[in-house]
C-alpha positions as CSV (number, residue, x, y, z in Angstrom):
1,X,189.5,43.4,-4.4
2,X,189.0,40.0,-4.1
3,X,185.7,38.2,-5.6
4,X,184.2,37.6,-2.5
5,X,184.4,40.5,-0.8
6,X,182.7,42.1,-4.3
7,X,179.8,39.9,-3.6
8,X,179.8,40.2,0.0
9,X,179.7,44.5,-0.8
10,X,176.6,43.9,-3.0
11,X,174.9,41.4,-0.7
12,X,175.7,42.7,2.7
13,X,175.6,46.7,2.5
14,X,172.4,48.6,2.8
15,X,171.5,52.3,4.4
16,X,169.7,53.4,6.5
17,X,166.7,54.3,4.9
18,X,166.4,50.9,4.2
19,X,165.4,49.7,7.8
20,X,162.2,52.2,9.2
21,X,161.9,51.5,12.7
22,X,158.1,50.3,11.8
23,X,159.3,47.7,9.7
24,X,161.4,46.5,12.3
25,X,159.0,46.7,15.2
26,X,156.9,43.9,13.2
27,X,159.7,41.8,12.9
28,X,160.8,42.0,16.5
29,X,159.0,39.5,18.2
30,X,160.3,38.7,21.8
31,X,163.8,39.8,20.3
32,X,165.3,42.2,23.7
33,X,167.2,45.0,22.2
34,X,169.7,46.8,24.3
35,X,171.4,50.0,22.9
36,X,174.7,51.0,24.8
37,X,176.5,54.2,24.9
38,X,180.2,54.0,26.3
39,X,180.9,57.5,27.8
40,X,183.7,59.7,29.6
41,X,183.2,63.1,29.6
42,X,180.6,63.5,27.1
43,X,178.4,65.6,28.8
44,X,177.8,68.1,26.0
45,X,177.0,65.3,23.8
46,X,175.1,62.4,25.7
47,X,172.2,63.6,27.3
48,X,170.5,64.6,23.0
49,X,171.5,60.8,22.2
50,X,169.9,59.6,24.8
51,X,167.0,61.6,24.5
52,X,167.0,60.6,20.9
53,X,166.8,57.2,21.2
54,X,164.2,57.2,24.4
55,X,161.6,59.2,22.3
56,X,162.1,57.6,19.0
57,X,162.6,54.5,19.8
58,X,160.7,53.6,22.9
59,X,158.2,56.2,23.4
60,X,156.6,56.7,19.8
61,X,157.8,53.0,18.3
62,X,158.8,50.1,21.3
63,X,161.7,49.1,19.7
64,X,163.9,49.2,21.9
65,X,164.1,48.0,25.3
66,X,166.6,49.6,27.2
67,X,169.4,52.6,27.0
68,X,172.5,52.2,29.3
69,X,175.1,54.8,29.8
70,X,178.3,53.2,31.0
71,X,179.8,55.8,33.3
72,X,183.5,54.8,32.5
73,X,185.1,57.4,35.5
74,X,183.9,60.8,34.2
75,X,184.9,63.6,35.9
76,X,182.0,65.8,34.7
77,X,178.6,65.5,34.6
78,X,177.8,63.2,32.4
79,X,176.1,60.7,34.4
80,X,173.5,63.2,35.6
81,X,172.9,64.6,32.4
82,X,172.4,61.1,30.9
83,X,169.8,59.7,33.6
84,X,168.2,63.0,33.3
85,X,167.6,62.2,29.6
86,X,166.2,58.7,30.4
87,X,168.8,56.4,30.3
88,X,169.8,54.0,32.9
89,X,173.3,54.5,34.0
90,X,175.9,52.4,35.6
91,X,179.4,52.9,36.8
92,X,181.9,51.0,35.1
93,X,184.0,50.2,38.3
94,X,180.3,49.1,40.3
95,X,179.5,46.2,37.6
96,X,181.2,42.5,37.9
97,X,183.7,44.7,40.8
98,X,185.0,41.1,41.4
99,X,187.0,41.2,38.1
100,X,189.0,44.0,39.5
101,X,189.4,47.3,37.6
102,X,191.1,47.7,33.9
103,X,190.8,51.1,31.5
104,X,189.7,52.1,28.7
105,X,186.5,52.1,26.2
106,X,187.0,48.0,25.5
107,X,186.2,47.4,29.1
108,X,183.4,49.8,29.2
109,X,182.3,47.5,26.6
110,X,183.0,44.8,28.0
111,X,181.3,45.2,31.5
112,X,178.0,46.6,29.2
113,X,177.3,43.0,28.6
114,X,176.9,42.1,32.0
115,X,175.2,45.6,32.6
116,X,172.2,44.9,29.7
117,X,169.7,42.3,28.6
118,X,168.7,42.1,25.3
119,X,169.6,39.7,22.7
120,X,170.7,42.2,20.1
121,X,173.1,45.0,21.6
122,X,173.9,47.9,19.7
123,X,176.7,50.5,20.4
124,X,177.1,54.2,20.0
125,X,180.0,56.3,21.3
126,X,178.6,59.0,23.4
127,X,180.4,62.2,21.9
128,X,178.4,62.2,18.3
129,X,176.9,65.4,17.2
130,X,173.9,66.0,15.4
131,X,172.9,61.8,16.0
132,X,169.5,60.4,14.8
133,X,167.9,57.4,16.1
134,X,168.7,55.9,12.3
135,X,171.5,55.3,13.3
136,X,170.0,52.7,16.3
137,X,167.8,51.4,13.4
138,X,170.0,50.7,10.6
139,X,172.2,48.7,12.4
140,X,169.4,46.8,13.6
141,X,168.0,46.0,10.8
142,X,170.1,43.2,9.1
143,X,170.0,41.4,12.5
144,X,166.4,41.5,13.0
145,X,165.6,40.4,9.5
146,X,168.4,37.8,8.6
147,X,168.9,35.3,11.4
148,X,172.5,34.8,9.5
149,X,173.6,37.9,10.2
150,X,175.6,38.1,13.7
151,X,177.5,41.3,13.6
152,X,176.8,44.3,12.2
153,X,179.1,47.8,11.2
154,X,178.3,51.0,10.7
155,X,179.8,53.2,7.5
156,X,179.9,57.0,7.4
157,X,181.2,59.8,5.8
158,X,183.8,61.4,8.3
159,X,184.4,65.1,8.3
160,X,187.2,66.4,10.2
161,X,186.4,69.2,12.4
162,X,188.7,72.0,12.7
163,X,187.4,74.7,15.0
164,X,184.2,75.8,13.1
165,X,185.5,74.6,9.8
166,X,184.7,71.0,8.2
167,X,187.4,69.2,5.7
168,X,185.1,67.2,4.2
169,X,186.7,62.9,4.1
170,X,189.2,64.2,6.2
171,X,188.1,62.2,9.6
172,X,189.3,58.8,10.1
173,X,193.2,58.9,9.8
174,X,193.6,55.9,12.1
175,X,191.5,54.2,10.1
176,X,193.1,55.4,6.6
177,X,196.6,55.1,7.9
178,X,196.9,52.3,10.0
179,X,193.9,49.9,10.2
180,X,192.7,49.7,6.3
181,X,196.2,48.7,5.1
182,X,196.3,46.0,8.0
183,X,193.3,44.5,7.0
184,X,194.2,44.7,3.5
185,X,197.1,42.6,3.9
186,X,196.6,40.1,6.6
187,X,192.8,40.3,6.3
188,X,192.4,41.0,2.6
189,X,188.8,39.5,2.8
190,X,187.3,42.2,5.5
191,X,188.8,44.8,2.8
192,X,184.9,45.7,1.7
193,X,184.6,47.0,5.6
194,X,184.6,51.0,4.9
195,X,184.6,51.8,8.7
196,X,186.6,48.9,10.8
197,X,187.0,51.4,13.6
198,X,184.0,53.3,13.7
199,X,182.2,53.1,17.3
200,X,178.7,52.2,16.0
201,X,177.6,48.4,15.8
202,X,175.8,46.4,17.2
203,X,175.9,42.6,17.2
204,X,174.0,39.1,18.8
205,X,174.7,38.8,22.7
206,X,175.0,35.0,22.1
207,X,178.4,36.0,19.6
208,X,179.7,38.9,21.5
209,X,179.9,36.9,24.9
210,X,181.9,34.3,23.7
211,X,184.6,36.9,22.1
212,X,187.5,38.7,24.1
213,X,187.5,42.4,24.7
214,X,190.8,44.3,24.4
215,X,190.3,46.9,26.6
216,X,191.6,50.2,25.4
217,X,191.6,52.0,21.3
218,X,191.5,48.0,20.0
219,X,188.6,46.3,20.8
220,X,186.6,47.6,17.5
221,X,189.4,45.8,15.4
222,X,189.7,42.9,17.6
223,X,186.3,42.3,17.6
224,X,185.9,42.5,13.8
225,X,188.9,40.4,13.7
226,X,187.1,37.8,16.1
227,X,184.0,38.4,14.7
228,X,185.4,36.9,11.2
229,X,187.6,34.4,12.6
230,X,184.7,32.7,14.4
231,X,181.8,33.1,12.5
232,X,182.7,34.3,9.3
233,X,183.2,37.1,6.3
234,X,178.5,36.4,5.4
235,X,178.0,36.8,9.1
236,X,178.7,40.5,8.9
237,X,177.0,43.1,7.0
238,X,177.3,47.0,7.0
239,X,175.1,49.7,7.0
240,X,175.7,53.3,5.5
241,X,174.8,55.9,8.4
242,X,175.2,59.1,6.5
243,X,177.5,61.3,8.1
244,X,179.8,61.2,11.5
245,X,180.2,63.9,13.3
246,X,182.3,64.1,16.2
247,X,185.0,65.5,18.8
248,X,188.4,65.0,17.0
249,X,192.0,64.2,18.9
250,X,195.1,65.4,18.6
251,X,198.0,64.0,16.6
252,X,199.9,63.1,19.6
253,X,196.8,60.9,21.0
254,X,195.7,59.4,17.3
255,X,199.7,58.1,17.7
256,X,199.1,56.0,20.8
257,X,196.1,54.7,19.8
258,X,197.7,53.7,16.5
259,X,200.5,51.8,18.9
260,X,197.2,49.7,20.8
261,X,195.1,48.8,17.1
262,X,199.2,48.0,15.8
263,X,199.4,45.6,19.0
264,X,195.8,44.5,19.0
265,X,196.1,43.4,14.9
266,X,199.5,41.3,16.2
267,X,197.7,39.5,18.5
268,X,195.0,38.5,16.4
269,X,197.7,37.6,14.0
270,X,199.7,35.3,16.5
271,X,196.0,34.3,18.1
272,X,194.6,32.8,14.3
273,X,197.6,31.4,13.5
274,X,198.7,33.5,10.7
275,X,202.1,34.1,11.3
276,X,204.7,32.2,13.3
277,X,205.5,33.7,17.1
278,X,208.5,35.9,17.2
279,X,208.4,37.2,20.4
280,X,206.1,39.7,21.5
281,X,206.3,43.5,20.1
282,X,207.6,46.5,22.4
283,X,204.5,48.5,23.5
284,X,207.1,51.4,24.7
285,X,206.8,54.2,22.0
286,X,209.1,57.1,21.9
287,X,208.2,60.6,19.9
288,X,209.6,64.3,19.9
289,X,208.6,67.5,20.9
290,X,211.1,70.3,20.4
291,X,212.5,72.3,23.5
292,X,214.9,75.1,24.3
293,X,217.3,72.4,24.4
294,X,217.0,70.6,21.1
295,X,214.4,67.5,21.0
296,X,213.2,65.7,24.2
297,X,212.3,62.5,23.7
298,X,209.0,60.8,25.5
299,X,208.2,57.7,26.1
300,X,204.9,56.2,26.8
301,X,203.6,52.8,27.2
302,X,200.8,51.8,24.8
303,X,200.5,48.6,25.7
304,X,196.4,46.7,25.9
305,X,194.9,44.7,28.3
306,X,192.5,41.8,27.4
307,X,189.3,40.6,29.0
308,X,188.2,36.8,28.4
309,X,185.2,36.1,26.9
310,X,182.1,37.5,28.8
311,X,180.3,33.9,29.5
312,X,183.7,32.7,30.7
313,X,183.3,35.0,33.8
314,X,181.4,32.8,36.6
315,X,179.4,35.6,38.1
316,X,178.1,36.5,34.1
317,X,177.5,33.0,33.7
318,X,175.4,32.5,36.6
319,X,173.0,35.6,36.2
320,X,172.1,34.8,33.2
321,X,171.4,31.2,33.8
322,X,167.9,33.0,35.3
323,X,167.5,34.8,31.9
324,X,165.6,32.0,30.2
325,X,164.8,33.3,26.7
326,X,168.1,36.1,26.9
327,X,171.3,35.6,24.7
C-alpha cells in the first residue's frame, strides 16, 4: 500500500458510531439534505427503509429533509408501499422526459438529482435488510463537519446469503474479483477504498452534478473514479456501516455486470488519459450452458450508456437557477 493511501486510511475512515444524528443536527445549519433510494422491485424491502429514515431522522431529529423513491419501472408494488411509508416517490421515466429514456440504476441516479433538493444527497439501494438510519448518519457526517470532504463511501462487512444460511465475507465477489484488482493497478491510490461498489454514499450536489453518470452496474466505479480525478484522493472519506445485508444474484448476472464495471474502468482509463486509445473494447460477451446437445453458446450485449453531467442538461440548469441557496 502506498504511503498515502496509509494516511488517507487513518485520516479519512471513521464508523458510524462516530456521527450521532444529534451531533449532526447542530452542525446542519441551512445545509438541505436529501436521502435517495433507487428501487425496482424492492417491495419486500423499501417500505422499513423508508419508514426508518422518516421516523429517525425527520420525525424525532430534523435531519433530514426529504426521502425520494425513484420508481425505476417496477412491476410490483413498490411504489405504493414506499409512499405509504412516507416517502415521496417519482417515476424515473416522468422526470427530465425530454432527455428521452435510458436503463439501469446509474440513470435512476442520475434523474434523482433533478428529482431532490438538498445540498448533501445521500444514497441507499432499496433491497437492504435489517437497515438502520446509521447508516443515513454516518455517511453524513464527514460532509457536514469537514467542508473538504465532497464524497463520501460506505464500508461493510458482506455476508452472502444462501437460502437461510450466511457465509460470513463471502458477499462482494464483483467487488473482490473484478473491481479491487482494477483499482489496484490503474488506480493504486483509491486502494484504501474497502467497498468501491457498495450502493450507499452520499456526496455534495455541487460535485455530483458536474460528473457523468454511466447508467447501468458502473456508475458506483465511475463515479469514484470521477470523484478522484476531479477533486481528489483527501476529498473522499469512508465510513464503516457495520454489516450489509442483502438480496444476492446469480452467477450468470454478477458476469454481465462484471462486463459493464470492466467497460466502465476502460473508459475512465481512455477518459484521464492513462493509457493510449486502442479502439474501443467488444461489449458482446459469450458464456455456456450445457444442453442435450453439447454446450450452447449465448451471447449478450453488456454494453453502458452514459449521461452528461447533470448541470449540463438545460432544463436542470434552469430550475435550479430559482434554487438560490441549493447546490
Amino acid at each position: 500500500m502506498l504511503p498515502e493511501v496509509a494516511s488517507w486510511l487513518r485520516r479519512r475512515t471513521s464508523t458510524a458510531a462516530d456521527w450521532p444524528a444529534r451531533a449532526l443536527l447542530d452542525a446542519k445549519g441551512a445545509t438541505g439534505i436529501s436521502v435517495v433510494l433507487p428501487a425496482r422491485d424492492e417491495e419486500a424491502t423499501v417500505g422499513a427503509i423508508v419508514a426508518a429514515v422518516r421516523t429517525d431522522l425527520m420525525e424525532r431529529i430534523p435531519l433530514v429533509d426529504e426521502i425520494v423513491v425513484v420508481d425505476s419501472r417496477s412491476t410490483d408494488r413498490t411504489a405504493a408501499v414506499a409512499a405509504a411509508a412516507g416517502a415521496e416517490v417519482v417515476a424515473q421515466d416522468e422526470v427530465l422526459p425530454g432527455e428521452g429514456r435510458m436503463s439501469g440504476k446509474g440513470e435512476a441516479l442520475w434523474k434523482s438529482l433533478a428529482a431532490t433538493t438538498g445540498d448533501l444527497i445521500v444514497f441507499v439501494d432499496a433491497d437492504l435488510r435489517g437497515f438502520t438510519s446509521s447508516y443515513v448518519t454516518g455517511l453524513l457526517g464527514p460532509l457536514l463537519t469537514d467542508s473538504s470532504v465532497a464524497y463520501v463511501k460506505g464500508c461493510y462487512d458482506r455476508p452472502l446469503t444462501d437460502g437461510e444460511r450466511q457465509v460470513e465475507g463471502g458477499g462482494g465477489r464483483v467487488t473482490e474479483l473484478v473491481a479491487r484488482p482494477l483499482i489496484n493497478m490503474h488506480w493504486p491510490r483509491l486502494a484504501g477504498v474497502m467497498q468501491p461498489l457498495g450502493g450507499e454514499y452520499a456526496g455534495r450536489r455541487a460535485l455530483l452534478e458536474r460528473l457523468p453518470f454511466v447508467t447501468g452496474y458502473g456508475v458506483e466505479l465511475g463515479l469514484l473514479l470521477d470523484v478522484h480525478q476531479h477533486a481528489g484522493l483527501d476529498a473522499i472519506a469512508q465510513v464503516d456501516l457495520g454489516r450489509r445485508v442483502h438480496a444476492h444474484q446469480s452467477t450468470e448476472a454478477l458476469g454481465a455486470m462484471s462486463g459493464q464495471i470492466m467497460l466502465t474502468a476502460w473508459s475512465r482509463l481512455e477518459r484521464h488519459g492513462r493509457m493510449i486509445p486502442l479502439g474501443a473494447p467488444s461489449t458482446a460477451l459469450t458464456r455456456f450452458r450445457r444442453s442435450a446437445a453439447g454446450h450452447d453458446a449465448l451471447t449478450s450485449d453488456v454494453a453502458v450508456g452514459e449521461r452528461p453531467p447533470m448541470i449540463e442538461v438545460p432544463a436542470y440548469a434552469a430550475a435550479r437557477s430559482f434554487s438560490p441557496g441549493r447546490g
